[in-house]
N, C-alpha and C positions, 0 to 999 in steps of 0.2 A: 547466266546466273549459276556457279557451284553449286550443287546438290547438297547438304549436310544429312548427319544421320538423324539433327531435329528435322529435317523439311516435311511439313502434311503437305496435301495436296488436298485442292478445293475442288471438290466433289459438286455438280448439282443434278439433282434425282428431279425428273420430272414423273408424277406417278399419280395416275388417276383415280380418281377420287375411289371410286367403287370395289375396287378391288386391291391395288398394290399400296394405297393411301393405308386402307386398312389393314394389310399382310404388314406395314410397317408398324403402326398401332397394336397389330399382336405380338410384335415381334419386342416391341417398348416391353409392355405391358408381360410379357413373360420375361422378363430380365434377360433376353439374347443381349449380346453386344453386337455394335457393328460401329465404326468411325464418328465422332462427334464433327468429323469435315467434311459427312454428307450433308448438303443442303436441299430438304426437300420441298421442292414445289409441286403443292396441291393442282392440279385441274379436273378437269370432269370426264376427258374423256384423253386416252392416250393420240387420237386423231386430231388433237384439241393442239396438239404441239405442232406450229409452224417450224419448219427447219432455222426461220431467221431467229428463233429464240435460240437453238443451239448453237448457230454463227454467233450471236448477242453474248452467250454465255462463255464462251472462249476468246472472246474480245473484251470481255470486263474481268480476263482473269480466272477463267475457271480454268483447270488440267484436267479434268475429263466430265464428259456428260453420259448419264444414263437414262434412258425411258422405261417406263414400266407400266404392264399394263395389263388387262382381264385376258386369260389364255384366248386362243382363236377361237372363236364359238360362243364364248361365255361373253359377252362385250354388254352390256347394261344398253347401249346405242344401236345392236346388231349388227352392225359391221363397221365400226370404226375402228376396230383393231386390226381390222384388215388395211383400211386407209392407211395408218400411220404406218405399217408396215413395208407397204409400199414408197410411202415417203421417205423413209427412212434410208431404205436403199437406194435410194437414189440420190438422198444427202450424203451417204457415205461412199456412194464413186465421184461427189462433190469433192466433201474432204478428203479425199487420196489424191485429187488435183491439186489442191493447196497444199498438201504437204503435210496433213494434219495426220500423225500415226493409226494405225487401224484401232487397236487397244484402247485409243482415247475417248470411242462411243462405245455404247453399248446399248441393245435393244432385250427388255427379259420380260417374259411373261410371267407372273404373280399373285397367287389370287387371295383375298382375305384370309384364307384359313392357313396360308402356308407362312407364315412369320418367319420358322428356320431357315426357310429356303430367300425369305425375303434378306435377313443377315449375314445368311453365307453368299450372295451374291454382291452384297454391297462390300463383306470385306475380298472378296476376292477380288472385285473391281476398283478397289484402294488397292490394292499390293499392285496389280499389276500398271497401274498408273503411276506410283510411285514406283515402281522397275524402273519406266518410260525415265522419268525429270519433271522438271517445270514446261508446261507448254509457253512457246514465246512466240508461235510460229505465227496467231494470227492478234496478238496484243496490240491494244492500241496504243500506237506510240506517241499522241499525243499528249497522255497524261503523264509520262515521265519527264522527270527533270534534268 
């Protein structure tokens, strides 16, 4: 697929509830911008993200994924943001198996109060995925025609 200078690329934010849910909500809410091709999916906790949702989410088309979650320490669960950290790495020498760019994930800590930091991360993680192209590498190709 040609790249154009219209091509978005489809973002999905997975960002828990307690902390990066809301850093996004201030970040609304104070009129920062950040890409209307973020899609964010609410959960409760960032340890709450199975890796197969990330596999799921690049198999239905997304170009890159980002997690976001309570810094280390602060976690509403006590250490679930350790879990998913740990998962996470280990998903990501997954997709370098597959082929899947390093740039295409991304893991950020974010907590309610920090909104800028929640908007500067999302656009900086649109640019650099749109640098990348379209992901095709794990599509499913049975729904094309």
């Amino acid at each position: 697929m040609p790249v154009t200078e219209n091509w978005k690329p489809t973002i999905v934010a997975f960002c828990c509830n307690w902390c990066s849910y809301a850093g996004a909500d201030l970040a609304g809410s104070s009129r920062l911008a950040y890409p209307a091709d973020v899609k964010i999916i609410k959960v409760p906790c960032s340890c709450r993200v199975n890796p197969m949702f990330v596999l799921r989410a690049f198999e239905k088309g997304a170009d890159g994924v980002i997690l976001c979650g309570c810094h280390p320490g602060d976690c509403h669960y006590s250490t679930g943001n350790y879990y998913a950290r740990r998962r996470m790495t280990l998903l990501f020498s997954m997709l370098d198996y597959l082929g899947i760019e390093d740039g295409r994930t991304r893991v950020e800590w974010v907590s309610a109060a920090e909104g800028v930091k929640f908007s500067e991360t999302m656009n900086s993680f649109v640019e650099t995925v749109r640098a990348l192209g379209p992901s095709v590498r794990l599509g499913d190709l049975r729904c094309k025609n």
